[in-house]
Residue frames as qw, qx, qy, qz and C-alpha x, y, z in Angstrom:
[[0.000, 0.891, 0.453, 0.000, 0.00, 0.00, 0.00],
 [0.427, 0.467, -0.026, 0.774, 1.20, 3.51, -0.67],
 [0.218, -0.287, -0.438, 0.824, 1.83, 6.34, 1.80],
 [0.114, -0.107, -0.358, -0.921, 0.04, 8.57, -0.37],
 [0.382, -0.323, -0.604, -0.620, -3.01, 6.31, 0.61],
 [0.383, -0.616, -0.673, 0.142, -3.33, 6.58, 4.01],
 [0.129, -0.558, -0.047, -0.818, -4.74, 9.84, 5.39],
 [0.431, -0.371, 0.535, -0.625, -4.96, 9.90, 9.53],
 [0.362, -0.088, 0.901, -0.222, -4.97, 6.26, 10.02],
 [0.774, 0.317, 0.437, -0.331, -7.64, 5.53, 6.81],
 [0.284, -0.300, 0.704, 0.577, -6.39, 3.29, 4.24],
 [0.783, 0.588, -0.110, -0.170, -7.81, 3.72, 0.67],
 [0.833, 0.085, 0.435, 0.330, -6.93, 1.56, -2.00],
 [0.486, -0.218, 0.345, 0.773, -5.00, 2.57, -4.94],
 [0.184, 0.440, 0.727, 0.493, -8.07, 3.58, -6.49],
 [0.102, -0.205, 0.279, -0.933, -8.74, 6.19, -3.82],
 [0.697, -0.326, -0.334, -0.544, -11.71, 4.11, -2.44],
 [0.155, -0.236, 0.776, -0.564, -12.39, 2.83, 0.98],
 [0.544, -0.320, -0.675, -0.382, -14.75, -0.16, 1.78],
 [0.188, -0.271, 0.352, -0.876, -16.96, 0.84, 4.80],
 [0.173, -0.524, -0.812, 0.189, -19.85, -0.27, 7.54],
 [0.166, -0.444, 0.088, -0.876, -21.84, 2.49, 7.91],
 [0.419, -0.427, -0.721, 0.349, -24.18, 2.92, 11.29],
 [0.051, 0.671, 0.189, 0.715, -26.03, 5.62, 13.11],
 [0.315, -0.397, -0.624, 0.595, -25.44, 7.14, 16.15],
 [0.143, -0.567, -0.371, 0.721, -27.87, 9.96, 17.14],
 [0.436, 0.817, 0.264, -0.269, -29.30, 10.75, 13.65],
 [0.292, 0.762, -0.511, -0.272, -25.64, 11.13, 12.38],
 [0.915, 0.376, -0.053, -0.133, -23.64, 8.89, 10.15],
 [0.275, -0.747, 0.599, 0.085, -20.48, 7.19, 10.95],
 [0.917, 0.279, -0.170, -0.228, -18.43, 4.56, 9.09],
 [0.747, -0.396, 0.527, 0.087, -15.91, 1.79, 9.98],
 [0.461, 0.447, -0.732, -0.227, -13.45, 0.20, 7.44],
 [0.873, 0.074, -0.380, -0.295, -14.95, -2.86, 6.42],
 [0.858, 0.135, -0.495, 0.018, -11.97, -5.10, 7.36],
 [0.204, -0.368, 0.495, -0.760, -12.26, -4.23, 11.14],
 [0.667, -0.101, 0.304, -0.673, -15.43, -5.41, 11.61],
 [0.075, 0.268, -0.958, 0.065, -15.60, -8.75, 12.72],
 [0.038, 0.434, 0.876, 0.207, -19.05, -9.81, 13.35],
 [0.336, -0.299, 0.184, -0.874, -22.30, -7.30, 13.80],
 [0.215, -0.034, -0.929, 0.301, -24.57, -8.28, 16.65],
 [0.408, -0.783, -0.062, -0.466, -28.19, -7.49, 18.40],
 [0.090, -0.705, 0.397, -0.581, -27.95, -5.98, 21.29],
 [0.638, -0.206, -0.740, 0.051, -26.81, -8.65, 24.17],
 [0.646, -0.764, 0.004, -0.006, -26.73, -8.48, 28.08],
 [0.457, 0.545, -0.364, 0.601, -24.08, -6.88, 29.23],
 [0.544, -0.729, -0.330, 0.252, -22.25, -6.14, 32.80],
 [0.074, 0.971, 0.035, 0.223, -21.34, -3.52, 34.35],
 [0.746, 0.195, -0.360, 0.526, -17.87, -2.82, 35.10],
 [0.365, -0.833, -0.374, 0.183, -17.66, -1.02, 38.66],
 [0.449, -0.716, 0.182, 0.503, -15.50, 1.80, 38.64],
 [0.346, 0.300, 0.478, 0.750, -14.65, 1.82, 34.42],
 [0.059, 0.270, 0.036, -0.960, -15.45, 4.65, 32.53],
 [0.637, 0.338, 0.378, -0.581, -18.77, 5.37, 31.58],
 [0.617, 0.516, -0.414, -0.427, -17.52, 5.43, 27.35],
 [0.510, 0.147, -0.844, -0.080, -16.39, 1.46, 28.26],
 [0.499, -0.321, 0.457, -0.662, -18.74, 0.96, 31.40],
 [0.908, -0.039, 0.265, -0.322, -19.97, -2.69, 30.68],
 [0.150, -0.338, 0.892, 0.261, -18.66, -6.10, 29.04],
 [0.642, 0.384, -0.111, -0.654, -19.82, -8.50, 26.95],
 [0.668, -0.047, 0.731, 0.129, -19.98, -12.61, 26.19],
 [0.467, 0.659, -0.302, -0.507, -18.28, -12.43, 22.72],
 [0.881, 0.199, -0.418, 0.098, -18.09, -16.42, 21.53],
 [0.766, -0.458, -0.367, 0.262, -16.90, -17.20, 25.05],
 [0.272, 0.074, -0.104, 0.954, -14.36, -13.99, 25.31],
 [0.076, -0.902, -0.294, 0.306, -15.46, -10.98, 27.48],
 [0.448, 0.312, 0.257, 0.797, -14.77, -7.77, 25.65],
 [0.165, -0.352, -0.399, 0.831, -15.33, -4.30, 26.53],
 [0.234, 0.724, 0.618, 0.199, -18.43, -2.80, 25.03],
 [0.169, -0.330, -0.005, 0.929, -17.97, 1.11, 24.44],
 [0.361, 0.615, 0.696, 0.079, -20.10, 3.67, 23.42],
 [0.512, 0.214, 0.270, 0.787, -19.30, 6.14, 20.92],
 [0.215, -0.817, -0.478, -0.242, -22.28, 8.36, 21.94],
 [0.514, -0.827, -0.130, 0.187, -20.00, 9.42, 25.26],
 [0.656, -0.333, 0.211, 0.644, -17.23, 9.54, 23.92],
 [0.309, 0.332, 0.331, 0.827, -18.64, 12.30, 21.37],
 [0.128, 0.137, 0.363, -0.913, -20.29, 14.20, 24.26],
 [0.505, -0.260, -0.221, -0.793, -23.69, 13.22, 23.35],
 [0.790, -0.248, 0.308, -0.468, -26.86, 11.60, 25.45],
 [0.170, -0.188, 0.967, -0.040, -26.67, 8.31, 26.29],
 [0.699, 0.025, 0.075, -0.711, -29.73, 6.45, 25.10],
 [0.729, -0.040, 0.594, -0.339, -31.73, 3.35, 25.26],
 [0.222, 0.178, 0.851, 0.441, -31.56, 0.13, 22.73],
 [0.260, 0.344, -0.509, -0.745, -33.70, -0.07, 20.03],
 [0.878, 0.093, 0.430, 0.188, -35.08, -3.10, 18.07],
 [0.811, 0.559, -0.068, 0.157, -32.85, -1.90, 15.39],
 [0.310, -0.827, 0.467, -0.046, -29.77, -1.12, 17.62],
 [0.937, 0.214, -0.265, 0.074, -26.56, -3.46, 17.24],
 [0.178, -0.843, 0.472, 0.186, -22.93, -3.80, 17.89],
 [0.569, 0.752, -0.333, 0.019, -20.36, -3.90, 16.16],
 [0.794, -0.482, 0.258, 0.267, -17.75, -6.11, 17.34],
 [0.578, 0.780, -0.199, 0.135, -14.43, -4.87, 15.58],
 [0.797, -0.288, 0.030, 0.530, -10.36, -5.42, 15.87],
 [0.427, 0.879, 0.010, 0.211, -8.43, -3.14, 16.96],
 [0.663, 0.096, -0.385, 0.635, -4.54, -2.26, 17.78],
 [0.349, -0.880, 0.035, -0.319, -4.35, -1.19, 21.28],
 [0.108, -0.883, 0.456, -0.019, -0.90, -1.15, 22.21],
 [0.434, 0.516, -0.664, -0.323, 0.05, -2.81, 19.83],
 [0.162, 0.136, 0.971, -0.111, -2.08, -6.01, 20.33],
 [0.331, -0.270, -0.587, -0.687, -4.92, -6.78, 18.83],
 [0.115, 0.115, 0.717, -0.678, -7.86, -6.19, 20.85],
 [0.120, -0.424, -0.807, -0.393, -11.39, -7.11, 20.20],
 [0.068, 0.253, 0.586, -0.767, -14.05, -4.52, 21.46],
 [0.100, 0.495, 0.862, 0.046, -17.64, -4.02, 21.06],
 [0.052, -0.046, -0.111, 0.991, -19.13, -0.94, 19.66],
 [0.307, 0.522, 0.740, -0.291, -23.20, 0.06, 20.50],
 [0.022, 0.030, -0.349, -0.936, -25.05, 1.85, 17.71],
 [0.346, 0.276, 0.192, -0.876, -28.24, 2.57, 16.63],
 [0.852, 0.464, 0.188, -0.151, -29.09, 1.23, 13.50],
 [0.379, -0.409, 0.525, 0.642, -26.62, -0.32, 11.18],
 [0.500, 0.582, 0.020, -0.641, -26.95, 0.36, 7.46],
 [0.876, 0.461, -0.109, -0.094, -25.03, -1.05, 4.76],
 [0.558, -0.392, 0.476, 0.556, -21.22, -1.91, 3.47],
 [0.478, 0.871, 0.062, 0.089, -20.93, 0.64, 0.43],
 [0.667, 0.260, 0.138, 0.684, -17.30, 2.05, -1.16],
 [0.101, 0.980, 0.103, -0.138, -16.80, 5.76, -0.47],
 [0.539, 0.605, -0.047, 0.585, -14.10, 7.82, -2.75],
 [0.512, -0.454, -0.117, 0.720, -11.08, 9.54, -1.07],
 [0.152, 0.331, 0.343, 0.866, -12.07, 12.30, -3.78],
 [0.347, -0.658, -0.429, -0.513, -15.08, 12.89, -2.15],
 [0.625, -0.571, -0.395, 0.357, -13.46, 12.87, 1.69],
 [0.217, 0.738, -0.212, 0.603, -11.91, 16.06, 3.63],
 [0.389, -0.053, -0.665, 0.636, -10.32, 16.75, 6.89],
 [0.129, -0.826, -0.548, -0.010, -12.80, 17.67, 9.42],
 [0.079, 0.802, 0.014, 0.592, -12.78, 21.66, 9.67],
 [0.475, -0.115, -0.634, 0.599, -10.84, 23.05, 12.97],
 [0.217, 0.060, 0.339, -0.913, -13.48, 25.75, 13.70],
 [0.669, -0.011, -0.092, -0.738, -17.36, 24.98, 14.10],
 [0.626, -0.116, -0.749, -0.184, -17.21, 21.40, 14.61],
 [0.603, -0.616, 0.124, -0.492, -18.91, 20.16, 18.28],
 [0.922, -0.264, -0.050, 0.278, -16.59, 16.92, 18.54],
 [0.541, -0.583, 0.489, 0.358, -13.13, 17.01, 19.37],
 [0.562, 0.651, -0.408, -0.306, -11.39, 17.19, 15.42],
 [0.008, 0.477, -0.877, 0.064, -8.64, 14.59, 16.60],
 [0.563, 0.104, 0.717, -0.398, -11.40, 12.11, 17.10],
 [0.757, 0.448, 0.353, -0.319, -12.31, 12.17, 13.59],
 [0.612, -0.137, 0.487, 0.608, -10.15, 10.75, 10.69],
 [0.096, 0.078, -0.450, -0.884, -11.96, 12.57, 7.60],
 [0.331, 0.505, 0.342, -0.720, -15.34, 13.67, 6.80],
 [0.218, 0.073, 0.750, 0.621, -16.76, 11.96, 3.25],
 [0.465, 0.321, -0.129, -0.815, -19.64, 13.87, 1.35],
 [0.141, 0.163, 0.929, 0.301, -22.14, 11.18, -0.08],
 [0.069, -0.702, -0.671, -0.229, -25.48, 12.33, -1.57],
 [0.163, -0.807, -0.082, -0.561, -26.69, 15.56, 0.53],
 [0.796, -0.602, -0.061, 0.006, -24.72, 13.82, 3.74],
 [0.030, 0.748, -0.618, 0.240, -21.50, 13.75, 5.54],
 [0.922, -0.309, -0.219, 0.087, -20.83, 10.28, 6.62],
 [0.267, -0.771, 0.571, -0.094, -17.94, 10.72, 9.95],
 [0.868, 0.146, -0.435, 0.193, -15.09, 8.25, 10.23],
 [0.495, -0.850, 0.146, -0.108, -13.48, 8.19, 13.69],
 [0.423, 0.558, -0.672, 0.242, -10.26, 8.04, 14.41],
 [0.811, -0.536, -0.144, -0.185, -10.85, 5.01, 17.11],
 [0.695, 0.077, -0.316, 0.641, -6.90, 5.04, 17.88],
 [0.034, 0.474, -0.211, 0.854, -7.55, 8.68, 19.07],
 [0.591, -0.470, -0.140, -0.640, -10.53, 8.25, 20.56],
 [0.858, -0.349, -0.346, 0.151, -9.27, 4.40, 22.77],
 [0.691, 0.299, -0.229, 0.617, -6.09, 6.05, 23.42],
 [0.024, -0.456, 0.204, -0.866, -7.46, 9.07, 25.01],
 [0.785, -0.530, -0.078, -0.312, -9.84, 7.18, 27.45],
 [0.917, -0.221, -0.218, 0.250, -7.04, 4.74, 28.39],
 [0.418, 0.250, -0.314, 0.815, -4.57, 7.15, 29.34],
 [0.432, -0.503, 0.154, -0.733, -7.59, 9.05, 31.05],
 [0.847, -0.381, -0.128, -0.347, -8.43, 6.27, 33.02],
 [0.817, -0.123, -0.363, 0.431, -4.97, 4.93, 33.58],
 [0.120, 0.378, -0.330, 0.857, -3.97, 9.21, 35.17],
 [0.610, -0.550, -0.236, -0.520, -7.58, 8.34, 37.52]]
């Protein structure tokens, strides 16, 4: 893969295209690279983890492995809210210091696995946005929408150091 093609931790192909999950949290649109996501789930029973932070506050029986369930909602400063019936999670791999680590993300509703063009993507803007910029990797126009991509390396990285200075 070329340098050229990765842009804050997302890797298009050589074609400038990126295969994606999309999913909604809170009315907005957010997408995962495809070859993260390991299985999607409905929503199971989960415990609570005393004394974690709220954005990873429970666990989860993934095929006999507990895994930390997180929820992207807190960790972009919005409400917290109730399942769904169309709610899921996402169970995805990712490198947390440097190991692979399997963690569980809630959502709303998932949608599809569509292709979005690095032509069509930009860096999120550093004035007017309400999240944290470093949290997001790039911002793709589709149709009259923005679908977000998060940067989840920013986003695990900055709880677990918060939680490991608590």
């Amino acid at each position: 893969m070329k340098l050229d093609n990765l842009w804050n931790g997302t890797h298009w192909n050589d074609d400038g295209e990126l295969e994606v999950l999309t999913f909604d949290l809170n009315g907005e649109t957010f997408a995962l690279e495809a070859v993260m996501v390991q299985e999607i789930l409905d929503i199971l029973p989960e415990t609570a983890v005393p004394g974690s932070q709220p954005f990873v506050g429970s666990v989860i029986n993934f095929r006999g492995k507990v895994i930390p369930l997180a929820d992207l909602r807190l960790a972009f400063g919005m409400e917290a809210a109730e399942a769904t019936i169309d709610s899921r999670i996402i169970v995805i791999e990712l490198d947390l210091q440097d190991e692979p680590t399997l963690v569980g993300l809630r959502t709303d509703k998932v949608n599809e696995v569509t292709t979005l063009a690095k032509a069509s993507s930009e860096a999120p803007p550093s004035v007017g946005m309400r999240w944290r910029p470093d949290y997001i990797n790039c911002l793709v126009k589709r149709g009259g929408e923005f679908i977000i991509l998060p940067n989840l390396q920013a986003i695990f990285s900055a709880r677990q150091n918060k939680a490991l200075s608590a």
